[in-house]
C-alpha positions as a Markdown table, in Angstrom:
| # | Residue | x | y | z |
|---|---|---|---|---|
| 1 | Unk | 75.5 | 104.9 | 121.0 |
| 2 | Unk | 78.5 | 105.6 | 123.0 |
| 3 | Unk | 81.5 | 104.0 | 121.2 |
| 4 | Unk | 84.0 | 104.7 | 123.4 |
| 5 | Unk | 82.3 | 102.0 | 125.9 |
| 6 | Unk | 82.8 | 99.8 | 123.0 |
| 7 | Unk | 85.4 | 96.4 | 123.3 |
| 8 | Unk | 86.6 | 97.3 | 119.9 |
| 9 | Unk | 90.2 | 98.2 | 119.6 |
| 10 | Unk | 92.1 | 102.0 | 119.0 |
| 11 | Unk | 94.6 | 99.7 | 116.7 |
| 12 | Unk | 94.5 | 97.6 | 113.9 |
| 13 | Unk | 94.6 | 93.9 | 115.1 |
| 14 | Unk | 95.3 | 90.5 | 113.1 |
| 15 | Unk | 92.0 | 88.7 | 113.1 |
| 16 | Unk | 91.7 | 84.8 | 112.3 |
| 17 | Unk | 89.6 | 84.6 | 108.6 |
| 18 | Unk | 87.8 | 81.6 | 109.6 |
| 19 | Unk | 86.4 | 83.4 | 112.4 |
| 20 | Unk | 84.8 | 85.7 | 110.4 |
| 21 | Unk | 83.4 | 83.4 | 108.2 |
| 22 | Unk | 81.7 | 81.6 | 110.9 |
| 23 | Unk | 78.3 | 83.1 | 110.8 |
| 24 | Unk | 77.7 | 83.4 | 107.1 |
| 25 | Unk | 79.9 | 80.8 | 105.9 |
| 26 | Unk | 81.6 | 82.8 | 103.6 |
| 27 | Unk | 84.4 | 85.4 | 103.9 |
| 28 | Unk | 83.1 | 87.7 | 101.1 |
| 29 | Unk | 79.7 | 87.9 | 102.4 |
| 30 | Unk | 81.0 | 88.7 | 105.9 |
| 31 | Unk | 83.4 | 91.0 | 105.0 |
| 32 | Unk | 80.2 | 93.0 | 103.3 |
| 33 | Unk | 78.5 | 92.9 | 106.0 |
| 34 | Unk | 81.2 | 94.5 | 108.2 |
| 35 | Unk | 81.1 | 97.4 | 105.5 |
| 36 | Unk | 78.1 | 98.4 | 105.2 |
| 37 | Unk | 78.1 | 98.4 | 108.9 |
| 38 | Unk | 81.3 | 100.3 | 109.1 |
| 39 | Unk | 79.6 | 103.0 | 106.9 |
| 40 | Unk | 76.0 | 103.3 | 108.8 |
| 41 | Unk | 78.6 | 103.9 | 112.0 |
| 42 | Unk | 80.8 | 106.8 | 110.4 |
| 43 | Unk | 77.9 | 108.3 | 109.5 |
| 44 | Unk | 76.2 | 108.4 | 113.2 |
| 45 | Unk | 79.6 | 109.2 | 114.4 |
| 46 | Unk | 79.7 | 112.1 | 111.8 |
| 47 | Unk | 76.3 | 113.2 | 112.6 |
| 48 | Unk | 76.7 | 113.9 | 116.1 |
| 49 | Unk | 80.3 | 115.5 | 115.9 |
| 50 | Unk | 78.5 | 118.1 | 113.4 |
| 51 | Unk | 75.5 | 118.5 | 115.9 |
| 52 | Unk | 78.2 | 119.0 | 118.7 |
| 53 | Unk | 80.3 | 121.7 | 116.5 |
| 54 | Unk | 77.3 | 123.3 | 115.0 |
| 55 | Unk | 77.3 | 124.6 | 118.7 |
| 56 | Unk | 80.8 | 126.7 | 117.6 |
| 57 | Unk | 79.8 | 127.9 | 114.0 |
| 58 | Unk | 80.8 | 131.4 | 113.1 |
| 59 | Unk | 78.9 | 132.9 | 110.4 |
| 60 | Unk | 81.3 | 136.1 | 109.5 |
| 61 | Unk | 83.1 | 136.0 | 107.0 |
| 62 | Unk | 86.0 | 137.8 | 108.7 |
| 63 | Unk | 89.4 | 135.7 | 108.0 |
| 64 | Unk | 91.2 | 138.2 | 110.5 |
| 65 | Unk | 89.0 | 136.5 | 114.0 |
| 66 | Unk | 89.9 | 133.1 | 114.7 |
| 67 | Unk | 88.6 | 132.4 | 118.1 |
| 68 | Unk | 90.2 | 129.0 | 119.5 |
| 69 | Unk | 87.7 | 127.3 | 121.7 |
| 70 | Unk | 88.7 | 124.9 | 124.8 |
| 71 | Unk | 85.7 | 123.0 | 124.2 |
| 72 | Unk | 86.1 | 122.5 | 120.5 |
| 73 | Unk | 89.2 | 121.3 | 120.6 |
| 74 | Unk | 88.1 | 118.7 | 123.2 |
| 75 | Unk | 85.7 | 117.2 | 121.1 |
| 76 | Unk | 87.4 | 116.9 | 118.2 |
| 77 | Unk | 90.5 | 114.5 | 120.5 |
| 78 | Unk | 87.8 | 113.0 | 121.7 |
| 79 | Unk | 86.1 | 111.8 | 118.2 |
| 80 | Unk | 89.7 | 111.4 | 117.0 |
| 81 | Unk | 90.6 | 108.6 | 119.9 |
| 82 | Unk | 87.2 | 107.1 | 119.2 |
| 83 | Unk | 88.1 | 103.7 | 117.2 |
| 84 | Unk | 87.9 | 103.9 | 113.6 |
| 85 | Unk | 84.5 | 102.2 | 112.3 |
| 86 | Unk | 85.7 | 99.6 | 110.7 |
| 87 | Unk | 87.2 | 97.8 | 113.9 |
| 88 | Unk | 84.0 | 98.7 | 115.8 |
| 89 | Unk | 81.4 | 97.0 | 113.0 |
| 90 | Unk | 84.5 | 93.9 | 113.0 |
| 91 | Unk | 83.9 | 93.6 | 116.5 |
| 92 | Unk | 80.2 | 93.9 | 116.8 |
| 93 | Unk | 80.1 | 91.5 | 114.0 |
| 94 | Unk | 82.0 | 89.1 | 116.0 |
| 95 | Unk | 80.3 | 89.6 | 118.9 |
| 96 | Unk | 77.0 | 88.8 | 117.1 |
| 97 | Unk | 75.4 | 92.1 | 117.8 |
| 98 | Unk | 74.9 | 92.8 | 113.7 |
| 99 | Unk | 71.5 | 91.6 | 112.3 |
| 100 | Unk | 71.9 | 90.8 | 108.9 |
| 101 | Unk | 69.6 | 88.7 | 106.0 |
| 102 | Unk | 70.1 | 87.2 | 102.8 |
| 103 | Unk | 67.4 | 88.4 | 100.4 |
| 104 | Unk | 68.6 | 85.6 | 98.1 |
| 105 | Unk | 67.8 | 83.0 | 100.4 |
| 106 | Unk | 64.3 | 84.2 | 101.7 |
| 107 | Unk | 63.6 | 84.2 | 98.3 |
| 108 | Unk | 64.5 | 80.8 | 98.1 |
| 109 | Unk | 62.5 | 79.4 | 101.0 |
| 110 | Unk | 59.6 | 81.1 | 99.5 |
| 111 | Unk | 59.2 | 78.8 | 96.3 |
| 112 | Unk | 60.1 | 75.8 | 98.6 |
């Protein structure tokens, strides 16, 4: 996915709590949600910066050579103006795009 096409914010912004709320009807529960999202996002973000810089891997063990690369130190301002995950899971929250299920209450509609 390419994030920085994404709506979210590069700052922190105020959101309204009862927004939030909205789709699960409790600010706990959404607040969860936009977690575990938040985590399966830095970890595809973090997988695919270490695919790019595997690319630039040295394997000596010399200390002396330090080679600066152009193109490393492109991608690394680019992943570091990428917004941080927790604004882009709050946002694709908002904007509906997160599935999410209560196991508590399929469970419940299952002895009904």
């Amino acid at each position: 996915m390419d994030y920085k096409k994404s709506k979210a914010p590069v700052n922190t912004v105020t959101r309204n709590i009862m927004d939030l709320c909205d789709q699960t009807g409790n600010i706990y529960e959404s607040v969860a949600i936009i977690s575990k999202r938040a985590n399966q996002i830095a970890v595809e973000i973090k997988q695919d910066l270490n695919k790019k810089l595997a690319e630039f891997a040295s394997y000596n063990d010399s200390l002396e050579e330090v080679f600066e690369n152009r193109e490393q130190i492109e991608i690394s301002r680019y992943y570091e103006k990428l917004p941080k995950p927790t604004l882009l899971a709050t946002q694709e929250f908002i904007e509906g795009n997160v599935y999410f299920r209560d196991p508590s209450q399929d469970n419940n509609q299952e002895q009904a």
